[in-house]
C-alpha positions, 0 to 999 in steps of 0.5 A: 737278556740283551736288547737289539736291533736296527730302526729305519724310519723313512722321515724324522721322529721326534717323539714316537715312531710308527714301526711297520715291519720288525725283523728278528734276525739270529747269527745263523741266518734265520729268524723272524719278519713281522709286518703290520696290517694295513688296518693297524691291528695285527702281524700278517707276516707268515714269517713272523712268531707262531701262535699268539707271540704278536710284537704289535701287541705285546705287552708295553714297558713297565711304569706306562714307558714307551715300546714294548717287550718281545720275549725271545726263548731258546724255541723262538731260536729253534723254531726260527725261519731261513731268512 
């Protein structure tokens, strides 16, 4: 398990961030973008995870930590968009 990724905020975050879009993207091209709805709730990307796998509600790091976990398996990768 390993945790990657690149972050692009548009101005300074002290403490938090206000993640919009978040793109997972394999080594073959493919992957996932999920972007948030303009109410805040929920992905409206078509090119994000398929069934209820929603990275803006997933469950928060253990102990009340800050961020969230995103659960990869090897059918996310097989199942992954061309990006």
């Amino acid at each position: 398990m390993s945790s990657i990724g690149r972050y692009f905020a548009t101005g300074w975050s002290s403490y938090d961030c206000d993640a919009r879009k978040i793109q997972f993207i394999f080594e073959n091209g493919k992957g996932y973008v999920c972007t948030l709805r303009p109410d805040n709730t929920t992905n409206d990307s078509a090119l994000c995870f398929l069934g209820a796998k929603d990275p803006f509600v997933a469950p928060q790091l253990p102990n009340e930590g800050f961020g969230s976990i995103t659960t990869i398996t090897q059918e996310d990768f097989e199942n992954a968009f061309e990006l």
